[in-house]
N, CA, C and O atoms as a DFTB+ gen file, in Angstrom:
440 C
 N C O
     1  1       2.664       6.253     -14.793
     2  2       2.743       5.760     -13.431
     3  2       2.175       4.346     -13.294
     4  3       2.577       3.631     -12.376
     5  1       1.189       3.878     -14.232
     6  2       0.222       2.642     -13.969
     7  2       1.801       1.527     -14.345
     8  3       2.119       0.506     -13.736
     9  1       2.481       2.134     -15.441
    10  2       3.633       0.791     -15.759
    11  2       4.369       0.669     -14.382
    12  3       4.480      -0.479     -13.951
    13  1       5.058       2.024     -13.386
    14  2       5.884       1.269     -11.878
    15  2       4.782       0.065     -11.299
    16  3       5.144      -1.032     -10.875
    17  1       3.304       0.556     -11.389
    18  2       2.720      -0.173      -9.981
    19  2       2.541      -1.710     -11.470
    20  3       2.903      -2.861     -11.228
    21  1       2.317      -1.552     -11.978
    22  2       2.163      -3.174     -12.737
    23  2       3.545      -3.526     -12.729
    24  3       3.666      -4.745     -12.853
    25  1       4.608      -2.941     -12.633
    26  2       6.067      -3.628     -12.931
    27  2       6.178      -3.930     -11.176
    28  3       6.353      -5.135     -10.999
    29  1       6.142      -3.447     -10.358
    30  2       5.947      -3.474      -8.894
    31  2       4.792      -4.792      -8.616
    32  3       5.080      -5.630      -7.761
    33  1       3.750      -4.883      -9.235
    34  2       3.119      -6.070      -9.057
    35  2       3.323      -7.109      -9.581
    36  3       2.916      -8.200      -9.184
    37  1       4.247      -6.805     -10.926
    38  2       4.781      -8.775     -10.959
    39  2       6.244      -8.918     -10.450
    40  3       6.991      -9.747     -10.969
    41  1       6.652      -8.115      -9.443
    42  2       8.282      -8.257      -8.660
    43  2       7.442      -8.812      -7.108
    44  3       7.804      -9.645      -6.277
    45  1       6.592      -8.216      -7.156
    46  2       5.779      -8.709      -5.548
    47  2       5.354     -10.199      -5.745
    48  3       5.279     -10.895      -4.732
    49  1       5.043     -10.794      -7.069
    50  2       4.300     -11.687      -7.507
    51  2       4.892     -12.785      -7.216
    52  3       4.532     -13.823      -6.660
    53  1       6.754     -12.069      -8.090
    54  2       7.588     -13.357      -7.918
    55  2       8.295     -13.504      -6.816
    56  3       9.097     -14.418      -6.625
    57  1       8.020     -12.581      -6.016
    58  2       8.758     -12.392      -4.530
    59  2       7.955     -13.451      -3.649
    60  3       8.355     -14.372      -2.937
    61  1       6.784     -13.027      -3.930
    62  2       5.710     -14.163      -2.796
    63  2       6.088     -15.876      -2.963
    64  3       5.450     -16.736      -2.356
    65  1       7.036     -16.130      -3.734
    66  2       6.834     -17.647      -4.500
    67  2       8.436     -17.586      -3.933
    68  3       8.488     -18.648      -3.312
    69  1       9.467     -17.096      -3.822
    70  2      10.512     -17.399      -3.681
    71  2      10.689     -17.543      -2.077
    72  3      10.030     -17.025      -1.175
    73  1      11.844     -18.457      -2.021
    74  2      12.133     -18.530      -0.756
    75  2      12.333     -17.314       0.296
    76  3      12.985     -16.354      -0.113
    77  1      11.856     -17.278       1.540
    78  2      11.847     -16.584       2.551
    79  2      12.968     -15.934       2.932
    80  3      12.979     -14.814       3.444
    81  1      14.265     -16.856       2.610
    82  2      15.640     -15.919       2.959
    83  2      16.773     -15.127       2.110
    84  3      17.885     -14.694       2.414
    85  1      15.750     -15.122       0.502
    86  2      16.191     -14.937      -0.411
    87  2      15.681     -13.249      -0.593
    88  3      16.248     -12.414      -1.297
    89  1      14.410     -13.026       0.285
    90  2      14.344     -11.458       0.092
    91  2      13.524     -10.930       0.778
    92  3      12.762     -11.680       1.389
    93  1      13.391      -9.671       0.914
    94  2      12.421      -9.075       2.462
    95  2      11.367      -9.261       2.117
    96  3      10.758      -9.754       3.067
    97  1      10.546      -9.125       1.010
    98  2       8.923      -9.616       0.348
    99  2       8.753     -10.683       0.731
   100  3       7.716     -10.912       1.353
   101  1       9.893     -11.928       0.458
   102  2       9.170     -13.221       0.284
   103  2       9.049     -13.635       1.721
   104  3       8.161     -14.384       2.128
   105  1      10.514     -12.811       2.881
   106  2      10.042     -13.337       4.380
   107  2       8.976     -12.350       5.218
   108  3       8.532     -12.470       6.359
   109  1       8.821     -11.669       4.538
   110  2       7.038     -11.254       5.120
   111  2       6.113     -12.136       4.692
   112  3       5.474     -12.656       5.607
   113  1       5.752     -12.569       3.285
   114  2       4.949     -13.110       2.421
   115  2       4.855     -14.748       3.808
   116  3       3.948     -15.046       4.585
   117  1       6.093     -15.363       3.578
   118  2       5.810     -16.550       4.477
   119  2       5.783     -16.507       6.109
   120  3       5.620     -17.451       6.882
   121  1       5.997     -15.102       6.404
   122  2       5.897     -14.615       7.944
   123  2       3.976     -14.457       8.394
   124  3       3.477     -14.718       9.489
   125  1       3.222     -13.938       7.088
   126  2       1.693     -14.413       7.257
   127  2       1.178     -12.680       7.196
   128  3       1.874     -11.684       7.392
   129  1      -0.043     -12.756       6.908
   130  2      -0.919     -11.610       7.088
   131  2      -0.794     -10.644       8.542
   132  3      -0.621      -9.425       8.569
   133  1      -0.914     -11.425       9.539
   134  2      -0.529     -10.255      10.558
   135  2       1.043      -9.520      10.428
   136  3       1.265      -8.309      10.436
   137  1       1.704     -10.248      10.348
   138  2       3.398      -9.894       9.831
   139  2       3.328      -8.292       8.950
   140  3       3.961      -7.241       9.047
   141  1       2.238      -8.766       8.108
   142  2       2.612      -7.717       6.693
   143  2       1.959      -6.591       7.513
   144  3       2.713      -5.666       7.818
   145  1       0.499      -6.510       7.977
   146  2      -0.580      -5.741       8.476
   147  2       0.533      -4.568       9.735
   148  3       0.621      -3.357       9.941
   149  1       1.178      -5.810      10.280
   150  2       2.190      -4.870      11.405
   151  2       2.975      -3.652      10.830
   152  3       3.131      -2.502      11.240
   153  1       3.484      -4.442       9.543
   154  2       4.742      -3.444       8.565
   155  2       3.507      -2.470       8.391
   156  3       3.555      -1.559       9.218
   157  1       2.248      -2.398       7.418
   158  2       1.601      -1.642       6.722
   159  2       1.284      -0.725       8.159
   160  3       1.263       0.466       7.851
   161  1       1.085      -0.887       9.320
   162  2       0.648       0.192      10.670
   163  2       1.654       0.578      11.167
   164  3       1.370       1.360      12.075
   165  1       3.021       0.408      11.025
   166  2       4.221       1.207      11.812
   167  2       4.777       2.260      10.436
   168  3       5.055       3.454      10.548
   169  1       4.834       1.515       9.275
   170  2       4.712       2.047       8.101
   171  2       3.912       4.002       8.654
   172  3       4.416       5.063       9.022
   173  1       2.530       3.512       8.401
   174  2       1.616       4.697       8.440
   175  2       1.337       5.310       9.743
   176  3       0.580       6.261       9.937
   177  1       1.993       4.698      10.577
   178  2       2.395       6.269      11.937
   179  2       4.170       6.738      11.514
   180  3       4.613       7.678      12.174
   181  1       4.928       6.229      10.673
   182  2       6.016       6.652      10.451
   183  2       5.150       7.652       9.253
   184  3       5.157       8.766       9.777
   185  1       4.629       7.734       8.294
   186  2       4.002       8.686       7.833
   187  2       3.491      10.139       8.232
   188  3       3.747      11.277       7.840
   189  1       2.516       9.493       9.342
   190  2       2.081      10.496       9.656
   191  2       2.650      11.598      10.749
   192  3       2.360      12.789      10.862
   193  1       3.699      10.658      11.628
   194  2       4.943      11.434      12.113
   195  2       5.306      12.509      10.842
   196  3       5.061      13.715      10.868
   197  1       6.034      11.674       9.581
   198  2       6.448      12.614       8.566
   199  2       5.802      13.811       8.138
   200  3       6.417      14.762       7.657
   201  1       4.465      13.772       8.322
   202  2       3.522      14.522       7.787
   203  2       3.624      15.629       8.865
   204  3       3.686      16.842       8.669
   205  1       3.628      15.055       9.881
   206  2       3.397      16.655      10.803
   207  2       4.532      17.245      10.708
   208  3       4.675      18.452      10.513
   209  1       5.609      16.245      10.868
   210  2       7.061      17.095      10.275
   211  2       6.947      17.907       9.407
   212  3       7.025      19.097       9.714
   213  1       6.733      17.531       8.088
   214  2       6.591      18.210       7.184
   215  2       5.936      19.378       7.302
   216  3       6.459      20.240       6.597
   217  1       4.804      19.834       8.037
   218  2       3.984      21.137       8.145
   219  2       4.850      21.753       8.982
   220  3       5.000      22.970       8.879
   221  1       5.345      21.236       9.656
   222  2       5.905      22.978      10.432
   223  2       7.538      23.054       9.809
   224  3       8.099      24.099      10.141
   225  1       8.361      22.143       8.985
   226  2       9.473      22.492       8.786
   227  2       9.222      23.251       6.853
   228  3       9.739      24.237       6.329
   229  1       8.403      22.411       6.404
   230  2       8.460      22.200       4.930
   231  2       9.000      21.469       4.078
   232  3       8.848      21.396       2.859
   233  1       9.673      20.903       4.817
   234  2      10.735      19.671       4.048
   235  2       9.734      18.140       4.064
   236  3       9.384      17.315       4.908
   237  1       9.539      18.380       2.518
   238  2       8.672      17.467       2.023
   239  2       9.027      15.998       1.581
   240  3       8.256      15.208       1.036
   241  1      10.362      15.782       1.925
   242  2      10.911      14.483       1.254
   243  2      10.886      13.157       2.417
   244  3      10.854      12.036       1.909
   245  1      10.896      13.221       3.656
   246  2      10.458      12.247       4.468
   247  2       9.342      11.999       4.066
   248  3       9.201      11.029       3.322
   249  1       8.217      12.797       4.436
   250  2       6.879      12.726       3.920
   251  2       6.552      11.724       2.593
   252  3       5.533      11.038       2.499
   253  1       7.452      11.777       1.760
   254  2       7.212      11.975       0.354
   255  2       8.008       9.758       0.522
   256  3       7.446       8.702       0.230
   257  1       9.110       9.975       0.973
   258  2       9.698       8.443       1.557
   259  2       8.617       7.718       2.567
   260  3       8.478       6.550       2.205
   261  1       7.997       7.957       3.446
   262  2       7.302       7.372       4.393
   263  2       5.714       7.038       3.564
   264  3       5.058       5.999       3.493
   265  1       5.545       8.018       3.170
   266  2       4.513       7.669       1.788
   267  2       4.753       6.291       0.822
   268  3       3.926       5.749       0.088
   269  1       5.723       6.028       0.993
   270  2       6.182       4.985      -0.603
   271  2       6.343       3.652       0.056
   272  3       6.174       2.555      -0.477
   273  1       6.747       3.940       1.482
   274  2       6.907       2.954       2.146
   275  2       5.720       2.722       2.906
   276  3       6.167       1.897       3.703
   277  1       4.768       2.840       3.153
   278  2       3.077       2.728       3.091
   279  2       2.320       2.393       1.901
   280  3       1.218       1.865       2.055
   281  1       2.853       2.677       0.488
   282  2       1.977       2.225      -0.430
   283  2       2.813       0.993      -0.686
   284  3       2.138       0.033      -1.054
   285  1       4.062       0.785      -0.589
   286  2       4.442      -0.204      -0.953
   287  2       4.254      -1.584      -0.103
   288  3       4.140      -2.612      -0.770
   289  1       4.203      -1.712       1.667
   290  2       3.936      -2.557       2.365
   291  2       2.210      -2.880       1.871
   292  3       1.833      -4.042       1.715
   293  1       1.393      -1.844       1.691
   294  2       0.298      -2.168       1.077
   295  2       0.010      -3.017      -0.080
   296  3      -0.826      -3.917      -0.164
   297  1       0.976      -2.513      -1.110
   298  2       0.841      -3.629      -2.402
   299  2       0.973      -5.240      -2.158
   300  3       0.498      -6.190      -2.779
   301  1       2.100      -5.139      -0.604
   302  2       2.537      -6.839       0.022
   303  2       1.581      -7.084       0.570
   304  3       1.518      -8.304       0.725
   305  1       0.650      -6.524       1.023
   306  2      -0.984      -6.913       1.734
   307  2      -1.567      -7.721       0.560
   308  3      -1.977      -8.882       0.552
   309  1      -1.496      -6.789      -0.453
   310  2      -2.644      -6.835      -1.365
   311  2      -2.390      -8.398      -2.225
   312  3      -3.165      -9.210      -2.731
   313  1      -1.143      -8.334      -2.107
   314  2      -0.396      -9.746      -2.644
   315  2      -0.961     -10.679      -2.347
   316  3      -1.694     -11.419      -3.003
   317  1      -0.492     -10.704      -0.819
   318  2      -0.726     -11.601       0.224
   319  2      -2.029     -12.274       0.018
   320  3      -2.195     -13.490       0.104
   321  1      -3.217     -11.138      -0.346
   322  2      -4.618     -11.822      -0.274
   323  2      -5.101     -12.002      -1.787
   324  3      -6.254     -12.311      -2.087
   325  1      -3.828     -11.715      -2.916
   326  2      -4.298     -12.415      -4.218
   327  2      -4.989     -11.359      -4.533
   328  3      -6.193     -11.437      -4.778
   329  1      -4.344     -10.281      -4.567
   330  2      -5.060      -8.949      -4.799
   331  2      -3.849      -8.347      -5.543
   332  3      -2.745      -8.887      -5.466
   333  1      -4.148      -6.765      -6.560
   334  2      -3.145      -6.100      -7.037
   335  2      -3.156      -4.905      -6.899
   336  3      -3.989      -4.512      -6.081
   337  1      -2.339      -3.878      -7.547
   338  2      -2.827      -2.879      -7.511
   339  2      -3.676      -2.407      -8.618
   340  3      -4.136      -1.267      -8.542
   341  1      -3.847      -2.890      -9.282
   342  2      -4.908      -2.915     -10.832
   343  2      -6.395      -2.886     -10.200
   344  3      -7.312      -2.321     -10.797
   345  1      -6.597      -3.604      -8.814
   346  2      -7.749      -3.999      -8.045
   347  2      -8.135      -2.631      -7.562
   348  3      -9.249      -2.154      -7.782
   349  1      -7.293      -2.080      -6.972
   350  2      -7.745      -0.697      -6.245
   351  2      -7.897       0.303      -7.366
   352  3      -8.927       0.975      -7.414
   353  1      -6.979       0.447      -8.240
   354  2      -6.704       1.222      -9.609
   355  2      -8.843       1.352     -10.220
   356  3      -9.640       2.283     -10.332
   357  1      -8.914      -0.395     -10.472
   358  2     -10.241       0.261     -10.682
   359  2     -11.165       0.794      -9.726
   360  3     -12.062       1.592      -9.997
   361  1     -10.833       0.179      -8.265
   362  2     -12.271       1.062      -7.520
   363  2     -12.167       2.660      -7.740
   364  3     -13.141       3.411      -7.791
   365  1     -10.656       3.093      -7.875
   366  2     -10.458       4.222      -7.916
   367  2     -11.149       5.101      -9.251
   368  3     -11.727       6.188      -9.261
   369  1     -10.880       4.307     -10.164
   370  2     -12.123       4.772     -11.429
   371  2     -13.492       4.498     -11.323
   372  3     -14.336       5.217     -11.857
   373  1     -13.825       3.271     -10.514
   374  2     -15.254       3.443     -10.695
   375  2     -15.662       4.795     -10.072
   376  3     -16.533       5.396     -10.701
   377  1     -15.050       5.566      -8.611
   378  2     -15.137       6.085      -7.751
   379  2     -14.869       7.572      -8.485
   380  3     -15.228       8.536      -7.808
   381  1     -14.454       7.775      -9.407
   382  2     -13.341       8.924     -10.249
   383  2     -14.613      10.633     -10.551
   384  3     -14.146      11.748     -10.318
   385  1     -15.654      10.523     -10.904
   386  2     -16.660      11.076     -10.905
   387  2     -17.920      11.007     -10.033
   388  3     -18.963      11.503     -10.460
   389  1     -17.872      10.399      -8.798
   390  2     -18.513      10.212      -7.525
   391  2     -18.582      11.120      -6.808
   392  3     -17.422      10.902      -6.459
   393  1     -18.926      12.218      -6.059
   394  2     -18.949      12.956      -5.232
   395  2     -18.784      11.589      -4.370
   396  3     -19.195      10.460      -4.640
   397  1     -17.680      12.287      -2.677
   398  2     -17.219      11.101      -1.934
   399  2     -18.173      11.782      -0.899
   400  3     -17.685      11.652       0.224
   401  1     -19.525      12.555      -0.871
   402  2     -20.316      12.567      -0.124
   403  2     -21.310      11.454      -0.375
   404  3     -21.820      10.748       0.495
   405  1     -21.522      11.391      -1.708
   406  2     -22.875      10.266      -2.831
   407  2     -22.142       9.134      -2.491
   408  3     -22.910       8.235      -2.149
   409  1     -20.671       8.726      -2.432
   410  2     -19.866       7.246      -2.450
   411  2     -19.808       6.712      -1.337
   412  3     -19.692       5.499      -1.166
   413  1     -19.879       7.532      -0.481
   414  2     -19.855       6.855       0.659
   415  2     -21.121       6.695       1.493
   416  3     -21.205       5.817       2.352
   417  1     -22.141       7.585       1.219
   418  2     -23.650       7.142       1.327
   419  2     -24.148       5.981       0.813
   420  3     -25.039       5.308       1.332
   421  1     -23.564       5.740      -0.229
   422  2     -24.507       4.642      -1.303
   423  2     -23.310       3.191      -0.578
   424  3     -23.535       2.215      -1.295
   425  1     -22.512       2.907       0.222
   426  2     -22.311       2.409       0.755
   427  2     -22.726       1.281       2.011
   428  3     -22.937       1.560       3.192
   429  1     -22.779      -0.346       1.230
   430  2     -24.080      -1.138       2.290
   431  2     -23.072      -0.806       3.502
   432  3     -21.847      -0.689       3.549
   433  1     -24.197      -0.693       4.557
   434  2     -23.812      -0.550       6.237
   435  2     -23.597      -1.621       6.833
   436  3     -24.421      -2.457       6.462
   437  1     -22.823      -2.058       7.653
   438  2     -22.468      -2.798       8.135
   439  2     -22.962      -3.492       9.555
   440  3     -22.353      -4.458      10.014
């Protein structure tokens, strides 16, 4: 799975650099951070619509589409700010043997 999201992060890479009317990445990419942030929040109430769908019908494949299309407007965030998914990949290992009661305690407060 780590080869889609690294093959997915250098198509986002070269998307951010190409012209704006040449593909939907690159006219978010030059549309700006709120642009993308909008996609990544209509994205994840189209999710979570899916999700409740999903519990009372069982039909898991919206769910499963609205999901991909939330991690994927995310990876264009992550772009956007010179970030990858390799970035989260490791918090996710540092985090991998953490109780997320201990991880999120040991967390500076804000």
């Amino acid at each position: 799975m780590n080869d889609i999201l690294k093959a997915l992060d250098a198509v986002l890479e070269q998307r951010k650099q190409a012209a704006p009317d040449s593909s939907y990445v690159s006219g978010l990419h030059h549309k700006g951070l709120n642009k993308i942030l909008e996609k990544v929040g209509e994205e994840t109430t189209e999710m979570l619509i899916a999700a409740k769908d999903a519990e009372r019908s069982g039909q898991m494949d919206d769910l499963i589409y609205e999901t991909a299309d939330v991690w994927f407007h995310t990876l264009v965030a992550l772009h956007q700010m010179g970030l990858s998914s390799d970035d989260v990949l490791k918090e996710l290992a540092r985090r991998f043997d953490l109780s997320g009661l201990v991880e999120k305690a040991n967390r500076p407060t804000k």
